[in-house]
N, C-alpha and C positions, 0 to 999 in steps of 0.2 A: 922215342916219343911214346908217352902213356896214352891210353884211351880217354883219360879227360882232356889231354892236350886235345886231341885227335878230332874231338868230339865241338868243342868250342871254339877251335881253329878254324873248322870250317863250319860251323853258325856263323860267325865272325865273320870271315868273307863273303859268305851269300847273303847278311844283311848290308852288309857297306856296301859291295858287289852292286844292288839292287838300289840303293841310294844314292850312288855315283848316279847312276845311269839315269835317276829321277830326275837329278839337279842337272843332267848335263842335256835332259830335255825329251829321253828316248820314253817313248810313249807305244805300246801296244798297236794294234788295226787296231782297235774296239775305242782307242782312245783314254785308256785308265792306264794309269801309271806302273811302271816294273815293280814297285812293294805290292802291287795288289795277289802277285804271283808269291809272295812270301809262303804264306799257308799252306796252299797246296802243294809246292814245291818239298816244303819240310815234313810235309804228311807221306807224299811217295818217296822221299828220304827214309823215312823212319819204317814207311813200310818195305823196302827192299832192304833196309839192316835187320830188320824180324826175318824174313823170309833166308837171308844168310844166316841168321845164328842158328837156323836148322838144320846147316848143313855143314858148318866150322864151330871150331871149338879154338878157346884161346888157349894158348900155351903156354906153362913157367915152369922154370926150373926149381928141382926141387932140393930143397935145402935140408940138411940133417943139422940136430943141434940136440942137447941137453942142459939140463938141469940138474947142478950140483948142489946135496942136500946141505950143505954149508954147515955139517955137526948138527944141525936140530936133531928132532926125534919125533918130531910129528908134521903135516903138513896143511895148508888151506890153497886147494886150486882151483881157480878160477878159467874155464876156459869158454870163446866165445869162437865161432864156427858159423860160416858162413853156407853158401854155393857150394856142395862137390861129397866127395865121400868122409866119413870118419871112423877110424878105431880107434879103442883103446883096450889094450889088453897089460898082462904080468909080461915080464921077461927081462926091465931094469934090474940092474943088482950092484952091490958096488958102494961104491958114495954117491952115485947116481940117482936122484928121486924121480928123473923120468928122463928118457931120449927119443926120439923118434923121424922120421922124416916128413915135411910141410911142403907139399908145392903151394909155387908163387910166393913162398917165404914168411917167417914170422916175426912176429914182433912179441918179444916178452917182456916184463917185468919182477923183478924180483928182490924182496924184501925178507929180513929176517926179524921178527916179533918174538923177544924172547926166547923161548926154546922149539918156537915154532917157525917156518919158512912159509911167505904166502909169495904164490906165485900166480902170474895171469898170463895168459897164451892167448893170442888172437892173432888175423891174418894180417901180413904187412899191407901197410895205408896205400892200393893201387886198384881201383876199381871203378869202371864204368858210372857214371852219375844217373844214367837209365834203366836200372838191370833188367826190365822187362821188354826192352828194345835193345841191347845188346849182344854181344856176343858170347857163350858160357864163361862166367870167372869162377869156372871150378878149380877147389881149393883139395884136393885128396889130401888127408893127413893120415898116420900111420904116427900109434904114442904109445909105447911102454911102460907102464909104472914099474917101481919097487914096491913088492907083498907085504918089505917087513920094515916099511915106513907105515905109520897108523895116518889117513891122508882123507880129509875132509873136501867133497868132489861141488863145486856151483859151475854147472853146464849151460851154456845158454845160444840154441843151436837153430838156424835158419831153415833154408831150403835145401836139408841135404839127407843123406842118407845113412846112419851110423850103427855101426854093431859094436856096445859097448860090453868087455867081458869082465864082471869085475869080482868072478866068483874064488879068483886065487890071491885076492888082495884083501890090506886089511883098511876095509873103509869104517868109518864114523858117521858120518852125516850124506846124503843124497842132495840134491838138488838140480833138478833137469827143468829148463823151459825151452820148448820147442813152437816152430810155426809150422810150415805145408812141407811136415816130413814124414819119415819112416825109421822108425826106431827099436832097434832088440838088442834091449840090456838083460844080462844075466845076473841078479844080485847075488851079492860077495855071501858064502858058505858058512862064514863065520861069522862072532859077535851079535851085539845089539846095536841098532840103528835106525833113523828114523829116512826114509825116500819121498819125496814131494816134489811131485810132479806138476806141470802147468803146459796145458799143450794148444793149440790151435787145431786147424785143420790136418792131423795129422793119422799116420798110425803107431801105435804106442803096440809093443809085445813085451811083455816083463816075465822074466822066466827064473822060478825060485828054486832055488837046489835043493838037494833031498835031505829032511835031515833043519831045513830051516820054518819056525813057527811065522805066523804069517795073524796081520791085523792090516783088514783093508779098508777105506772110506771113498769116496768117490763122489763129486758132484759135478752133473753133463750138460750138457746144452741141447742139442740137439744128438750128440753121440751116444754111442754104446759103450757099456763096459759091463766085461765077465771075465768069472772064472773058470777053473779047470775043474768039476765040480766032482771030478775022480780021486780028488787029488784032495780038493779045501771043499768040503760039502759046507760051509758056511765062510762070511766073512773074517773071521775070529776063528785062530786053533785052538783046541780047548785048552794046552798048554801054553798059550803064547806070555801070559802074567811071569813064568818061572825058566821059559826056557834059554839055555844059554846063547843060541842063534836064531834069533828074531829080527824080522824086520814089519816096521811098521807103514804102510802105505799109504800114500793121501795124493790123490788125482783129481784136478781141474782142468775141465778140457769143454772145450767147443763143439763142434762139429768133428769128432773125433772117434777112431777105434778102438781100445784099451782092451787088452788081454792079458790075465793074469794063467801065468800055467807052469 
């Protein structure tokens, strides 16, 4: 039985439960009817399954799987990230455009467009209909690319924590939108490309390899953003129009930290 079984199963019961008991006449000392107890009863429910998921965590097994490049030569992924930890690093190789292991299991999709392969990764459809009243559905994943697939990245990451390394791959395009996380990506070493970021209540570390020309924009809400100014004494490298590894940076964030270094 799933947690939204679990969860509606017994709502279900303690409304009928309490309705029975209306219709068959049982009445309080005070004289007001067993539904009047609905409320409160569901409140110190919900408060003793808060006060447990501080102290259990829920648990899935974890599933390993890949992603075969199907003969493309290029790639478009798409991955959505819930609750829990993430990486992604090089270490795919093969015909393999990425493999890795997912707890609590995934669900992919995968199409071939031409000479290109798009794929999307997200977590298998099992998860609490309360997250802030239940128990952790953390999701750790653990994903390898392939370096000498050229692989277009749209990230789009919840409440979790991820160390993205993507300084030995060959990326094209960026795209990261994150809510109340924490995040350190290392951009990829080589080529030109453009990163665009969107983030929430988050912290954002972006860490540029040496050797890569750097064009940065930014606009905050209430957050901060800097850089390493050891490093980029202005937002523009003065080479960045000609140079062969550049990337170009654009940050929208909230209430957020954004560090460029």
């Amino acid at each position: 039985m799933n947690r939204n079984q679990l969860f509606w199963g017994a709502a279900l019961l303690l409304v009928g439960g309490l309705m029975l008991a209306g219709e068959m006449g049982v009445r309080l000392p005070n004289g007001n009817s067993l539904m009047s107890l609905f409320w409160p009863l569901l409140l110190i429910g919900l408060g003793g399954w808060v006060i447990a998921s501080v102290f259990f965590r829920g648990t899935h097994e974890t599933e390993s799987a890949r992603i075969d490049t199907q003969g493309a030569h290029e790639a478009l992924v798409r991955i959505d990230h819930g609750a829990g930890e993430f990486r992604l690093h090089s270490g795919s190789s093969g015909n393999d455009l990425l493999n890795g292991t997912f707890a609590g299991g995934l669900e992919s999709n995968v199409s071939r467009n031409g000479d290109r392969l798009e794929v999307r990764l997200r977590p298998a459809n099992d998860f609490f209909p309360l997250p802030p009243f239940g128990f952790h559905n953390q999701r750790d994943w653990d994903v390898s690319f392939n370096p000498s697939i050229p692989s277009r990245l749209d990230m789009n990451m919840g409440a979790n924590k991820s160390v993205i390394d993507l300084s030995d791959l060959t990326i094209t395009d960026i795209k990261l939108k994150s809510g109340a996380s924490e995040t350190t990506m290392t951009l990829p070493a080589r080529g030109r490309l453009t990163a665009d970021f969107e983030i929430g209540a988050a912290s954002l570390t972006i860490i540029v390899p040496e050797g890569v020309a750097v064009r940065a924009s930014a606009a905050m809400g209430a957050g901060d953003f800097s850089m390493d100014r050891t490093r980029f004494p202005s937002k523009e490298s003065p080479d960045f129009a000609s140079a062969v590894n550049a990337v170009d940076i654009h940050v929208r964030g909230g209430a957020a930290s954004v560090r460029v270094r």
